[in-house]
VOPAGU-2260 file (C-alpha; in pm, 1 decimal, decimal comma):
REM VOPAGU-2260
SITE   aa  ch    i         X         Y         Z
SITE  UNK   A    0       0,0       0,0       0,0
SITE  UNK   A    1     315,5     240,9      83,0
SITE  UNK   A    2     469,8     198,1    -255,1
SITE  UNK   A    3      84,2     252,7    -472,3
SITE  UNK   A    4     100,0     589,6    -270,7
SITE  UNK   A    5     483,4     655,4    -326,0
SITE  UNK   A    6     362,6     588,0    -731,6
SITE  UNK   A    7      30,6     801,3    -645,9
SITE  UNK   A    8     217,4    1110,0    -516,1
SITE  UNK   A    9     500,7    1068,8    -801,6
SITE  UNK   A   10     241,8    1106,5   -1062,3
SITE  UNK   A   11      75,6    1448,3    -916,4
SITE  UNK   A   12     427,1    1621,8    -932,4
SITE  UNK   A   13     522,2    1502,2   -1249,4
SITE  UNK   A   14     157,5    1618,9   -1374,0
SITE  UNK   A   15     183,6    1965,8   -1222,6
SITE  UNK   A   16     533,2    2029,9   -1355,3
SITE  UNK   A   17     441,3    1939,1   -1715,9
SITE  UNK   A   18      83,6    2085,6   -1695,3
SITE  UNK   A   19      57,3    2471,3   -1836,7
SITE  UNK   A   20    -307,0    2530,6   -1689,4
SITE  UNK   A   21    -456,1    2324,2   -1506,2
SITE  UNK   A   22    -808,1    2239,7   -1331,8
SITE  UNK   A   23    -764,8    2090,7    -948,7
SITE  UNK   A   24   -1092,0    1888,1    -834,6
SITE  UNK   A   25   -1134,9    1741,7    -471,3
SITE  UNK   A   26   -1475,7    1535,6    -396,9
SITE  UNK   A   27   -1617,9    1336,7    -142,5
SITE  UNK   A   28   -1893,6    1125,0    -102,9
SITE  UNK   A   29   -2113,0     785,1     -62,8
SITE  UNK   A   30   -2191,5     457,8    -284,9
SITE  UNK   A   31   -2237,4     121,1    -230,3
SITE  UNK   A   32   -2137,2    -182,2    -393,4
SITE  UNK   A   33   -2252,6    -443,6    -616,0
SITE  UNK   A   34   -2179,2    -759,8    -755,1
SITE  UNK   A   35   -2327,7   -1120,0    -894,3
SITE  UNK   A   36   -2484,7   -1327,8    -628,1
SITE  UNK   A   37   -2478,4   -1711,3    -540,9
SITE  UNK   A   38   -2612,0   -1916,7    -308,7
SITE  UNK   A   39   -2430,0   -2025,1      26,6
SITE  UNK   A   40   -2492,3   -2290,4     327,4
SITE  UNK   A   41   -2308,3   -2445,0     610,4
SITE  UNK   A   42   -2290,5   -2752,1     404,8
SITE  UNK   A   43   -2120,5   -2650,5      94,0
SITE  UNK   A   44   -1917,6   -2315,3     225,6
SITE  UNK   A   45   -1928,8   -2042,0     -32,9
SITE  UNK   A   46   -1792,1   -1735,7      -5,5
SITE  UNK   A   47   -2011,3   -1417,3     -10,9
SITE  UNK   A   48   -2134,7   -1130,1    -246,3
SITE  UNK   A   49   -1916,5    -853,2    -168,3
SITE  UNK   A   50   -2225,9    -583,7    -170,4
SITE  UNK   A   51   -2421,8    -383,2     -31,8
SITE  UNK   A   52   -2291,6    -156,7     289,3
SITE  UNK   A   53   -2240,8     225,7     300,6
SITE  UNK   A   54   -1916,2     340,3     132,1
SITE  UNK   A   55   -1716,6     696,8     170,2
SITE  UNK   A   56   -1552,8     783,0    -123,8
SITE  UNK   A   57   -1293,5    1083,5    -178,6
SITE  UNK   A   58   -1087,9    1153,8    -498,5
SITE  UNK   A   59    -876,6    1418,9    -611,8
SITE  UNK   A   60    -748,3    1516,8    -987,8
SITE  UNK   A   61    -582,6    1730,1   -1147,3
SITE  UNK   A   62    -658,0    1782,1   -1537,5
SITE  UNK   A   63    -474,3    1999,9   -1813,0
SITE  UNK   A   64    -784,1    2212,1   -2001,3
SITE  UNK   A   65    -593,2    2247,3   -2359,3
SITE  UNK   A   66    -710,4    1835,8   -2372,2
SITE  UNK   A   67    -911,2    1783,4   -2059,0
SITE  UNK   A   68    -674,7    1438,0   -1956,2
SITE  UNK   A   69    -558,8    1435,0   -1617,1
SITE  UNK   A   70    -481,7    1219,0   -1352,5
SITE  UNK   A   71    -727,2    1071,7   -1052,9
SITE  UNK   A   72    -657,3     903,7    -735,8
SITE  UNK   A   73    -948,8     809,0    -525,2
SITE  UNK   A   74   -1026,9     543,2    -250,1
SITE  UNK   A   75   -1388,8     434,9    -121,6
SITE  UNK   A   76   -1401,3     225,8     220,4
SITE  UNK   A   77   -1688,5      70,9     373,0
SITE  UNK   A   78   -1849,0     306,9     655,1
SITE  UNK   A   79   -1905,2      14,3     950,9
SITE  UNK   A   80   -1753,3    -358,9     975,1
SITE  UNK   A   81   -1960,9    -635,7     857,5
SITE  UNK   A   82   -1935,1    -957,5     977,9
SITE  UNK   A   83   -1800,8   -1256,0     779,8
SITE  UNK   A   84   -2065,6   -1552,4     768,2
SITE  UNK   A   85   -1951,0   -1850,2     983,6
SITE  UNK   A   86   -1650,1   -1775,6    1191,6
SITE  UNK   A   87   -1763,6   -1449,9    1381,1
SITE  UNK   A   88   -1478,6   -1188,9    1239,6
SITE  UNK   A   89   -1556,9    -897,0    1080,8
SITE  UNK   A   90   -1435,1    -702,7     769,9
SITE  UNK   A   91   -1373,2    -389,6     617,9
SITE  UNK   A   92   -1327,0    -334,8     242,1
SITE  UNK   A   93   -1109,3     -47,2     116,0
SITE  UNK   A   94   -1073,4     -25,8    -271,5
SITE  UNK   A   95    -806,6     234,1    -386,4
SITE  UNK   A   96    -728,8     338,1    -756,7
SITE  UNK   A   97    -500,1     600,1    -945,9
SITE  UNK   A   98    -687,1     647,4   -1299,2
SITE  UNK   A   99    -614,0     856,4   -1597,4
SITE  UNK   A  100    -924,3    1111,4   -1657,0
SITE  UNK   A  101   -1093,1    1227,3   -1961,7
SITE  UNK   A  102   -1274,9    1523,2   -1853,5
SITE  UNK   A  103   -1516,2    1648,8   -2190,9
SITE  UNK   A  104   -1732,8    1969,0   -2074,9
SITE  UNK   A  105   -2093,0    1915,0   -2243,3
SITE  UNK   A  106   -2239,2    2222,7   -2139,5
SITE  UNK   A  107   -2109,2    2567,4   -1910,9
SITE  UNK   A  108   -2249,2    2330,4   -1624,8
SITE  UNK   A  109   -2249,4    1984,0   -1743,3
SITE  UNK   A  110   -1929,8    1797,0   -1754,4
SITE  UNK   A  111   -1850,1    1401,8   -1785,9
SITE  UNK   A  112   -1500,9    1230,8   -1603,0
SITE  UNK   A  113   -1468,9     908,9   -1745,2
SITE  UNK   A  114   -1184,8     712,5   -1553,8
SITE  UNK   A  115   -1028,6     404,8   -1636,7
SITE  UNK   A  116    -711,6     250,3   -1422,7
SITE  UNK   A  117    -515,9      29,0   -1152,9
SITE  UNK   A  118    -570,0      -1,1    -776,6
SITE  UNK   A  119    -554,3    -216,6    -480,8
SITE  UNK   A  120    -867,7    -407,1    -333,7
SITE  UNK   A  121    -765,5    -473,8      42,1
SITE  UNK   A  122   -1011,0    -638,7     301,4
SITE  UNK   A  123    -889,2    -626,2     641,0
SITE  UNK   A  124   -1040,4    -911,7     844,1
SITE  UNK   A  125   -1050,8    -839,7    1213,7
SITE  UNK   A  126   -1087,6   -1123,5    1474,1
SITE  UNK   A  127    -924,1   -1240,1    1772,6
SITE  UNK   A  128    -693,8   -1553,6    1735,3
SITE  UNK   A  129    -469,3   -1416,4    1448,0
SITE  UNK   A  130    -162,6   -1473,6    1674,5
SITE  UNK   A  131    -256,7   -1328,8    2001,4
SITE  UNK   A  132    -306,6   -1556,1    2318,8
SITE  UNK   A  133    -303,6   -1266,3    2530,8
SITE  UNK   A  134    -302,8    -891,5    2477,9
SITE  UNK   A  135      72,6    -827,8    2444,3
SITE  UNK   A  136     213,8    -496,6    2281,8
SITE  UNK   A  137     292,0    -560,4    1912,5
SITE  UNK   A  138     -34,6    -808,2    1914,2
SITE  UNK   A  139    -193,4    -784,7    1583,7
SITE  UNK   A  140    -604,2    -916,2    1555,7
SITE  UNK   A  141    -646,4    -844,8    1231,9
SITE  UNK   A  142    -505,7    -950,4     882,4
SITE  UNK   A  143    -526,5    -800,8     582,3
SITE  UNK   A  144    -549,7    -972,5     200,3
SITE  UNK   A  145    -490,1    -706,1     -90,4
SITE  UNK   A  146    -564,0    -759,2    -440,4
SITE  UNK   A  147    -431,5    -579,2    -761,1
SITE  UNK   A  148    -781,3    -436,4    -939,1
SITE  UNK   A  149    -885,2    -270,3   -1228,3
SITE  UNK   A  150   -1105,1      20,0   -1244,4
SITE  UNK   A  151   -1338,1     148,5   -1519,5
SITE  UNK   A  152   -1539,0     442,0   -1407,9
SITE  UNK   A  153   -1815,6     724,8   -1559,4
SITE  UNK   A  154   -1935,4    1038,2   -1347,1
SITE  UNK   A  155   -2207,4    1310,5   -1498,4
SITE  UNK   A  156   -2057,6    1653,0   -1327,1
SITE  UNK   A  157   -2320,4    1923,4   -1264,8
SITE  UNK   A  158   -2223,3    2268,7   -1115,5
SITE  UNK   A  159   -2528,5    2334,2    -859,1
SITE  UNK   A  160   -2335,1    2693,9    -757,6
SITE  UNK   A  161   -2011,9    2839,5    -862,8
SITE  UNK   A  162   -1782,1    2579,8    -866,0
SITE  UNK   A  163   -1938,8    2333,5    -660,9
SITE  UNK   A  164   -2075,0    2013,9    -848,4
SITE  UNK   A  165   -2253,1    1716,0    -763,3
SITE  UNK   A  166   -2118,4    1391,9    -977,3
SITE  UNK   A  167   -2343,2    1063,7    -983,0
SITE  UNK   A  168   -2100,1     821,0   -1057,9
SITE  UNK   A  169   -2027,5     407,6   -1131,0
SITE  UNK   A  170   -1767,1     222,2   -1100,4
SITE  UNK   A  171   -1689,1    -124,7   -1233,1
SITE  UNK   A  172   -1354,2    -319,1   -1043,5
SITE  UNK   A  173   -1206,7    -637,4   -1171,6
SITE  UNK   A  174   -1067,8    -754,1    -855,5
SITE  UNK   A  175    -801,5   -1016,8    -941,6
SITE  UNK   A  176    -825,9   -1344,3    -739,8
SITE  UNK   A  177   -1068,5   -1205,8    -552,7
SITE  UNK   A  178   -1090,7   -1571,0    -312,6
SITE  UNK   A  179   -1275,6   -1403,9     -44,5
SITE  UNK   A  180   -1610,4   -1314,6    -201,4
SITE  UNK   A  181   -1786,2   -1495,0    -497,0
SITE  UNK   A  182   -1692,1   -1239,3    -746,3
SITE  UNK   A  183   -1381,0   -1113,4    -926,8
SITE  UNK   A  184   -1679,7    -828,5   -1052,7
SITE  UNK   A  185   -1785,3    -558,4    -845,2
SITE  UNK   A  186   -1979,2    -199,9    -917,6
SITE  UNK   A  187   -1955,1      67,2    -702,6
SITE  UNK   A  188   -2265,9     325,2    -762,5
SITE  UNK   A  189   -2324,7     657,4    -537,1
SITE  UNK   A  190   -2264,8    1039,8    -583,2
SITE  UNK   A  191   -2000,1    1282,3    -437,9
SITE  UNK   A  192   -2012,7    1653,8    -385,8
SITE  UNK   A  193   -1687,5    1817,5    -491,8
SITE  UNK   A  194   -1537,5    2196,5    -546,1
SITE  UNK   A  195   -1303,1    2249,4    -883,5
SITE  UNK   A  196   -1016,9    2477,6    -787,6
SITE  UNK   A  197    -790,3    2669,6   -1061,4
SITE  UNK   A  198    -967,1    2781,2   -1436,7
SITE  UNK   A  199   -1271,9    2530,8   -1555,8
């Protein structure tokens, strides 16, 4: 996770040196997920549907207007723990992508970002006999199992006052060996409140 934010942070000074003009957009907001469902007993164990659940999202870009391309980072965790069926832990998803951005402007107030990328897909389980007997400093209850991903993503951008927008978005994640859940597929679908900073 250190090094995707080492490469994250690289990118946005490399894209502000070479950038002439540039629009700066910060946005936060709430989804949920999706993703194909299948059937699941005690008998024949199957893993879950990773869906459903309250997510925060927050991104950042910046984007060059003579093109509208840019760069976008964003990250969307679940808002409470969950609990894993069968053996009482819990979980917490985070999914965490840096994408390249198309930006078109439709109209003075209507703008699309259409993202496509990489990321990271962790889950951190937490529980209480990952290695600790008794509480000890150092004791860890929790592990964590990250995934490389892929990220595809559309957003409709609409100014509501000055240069605050609104931004219904999806997002579609391949999530490679993805052993936890049922799915390698997941959507993400929600809307984020943002404010552009620089020239639009």
């Amino acid at each position: 996770m250190r090094k995707f934010a080492v490469i994250v942070f690289a990118f946005f000074v490399l894209l502000v040196t070479l950038a002439d003009a540039q629009q700066i957009d910060i946005a936060a907001g709430a989804s949920t997920l999706m993703s194909p469902t299948s059937s699941s007993d005690l008998v024949s164990f199957r893993q879950p549907a990773e869906k459903n659940g309250t997510y925060i999202n927050v991104s950042a870009d910046f984007v060059g207007l003579n093109r509208r391309l840019g760069l976008e980072v964003e990250t969307s965790f679940r808002y409470h723990e969950t609990f894993y069926p069968y053996n009482g832990e819990t979980y917490r998803p985070f999914l965490s992508a840096l994408n390249v951005l198309y930006q078109p402007q439709v109209t003075k107030r209507i703008g699309l970002d259409l993202v496509g990328g990489v990321g990271i897909a962790t889950t951190r389980f937490n529980g209480t006999n990952f290695g600790c007997i008794s509480p000890t400093i150092g004791c860890v209850n929790y592990l964590s199992s990250n995934h490389f991903m892929e990220d595809l993503g559309a957003g409709v951008r609409y100014y509501f006052w000055r240069r605050f927008f609104i931004r219904p978005e999806i997002h579609y994640y391949h999530i490679q060996n993805n052993r936890e859940f049922n799915s390698n597929n997941v959507f993400r679908a929600g809307a984020s409140i943002g404010l552009t900073l620089g020239p639009r």
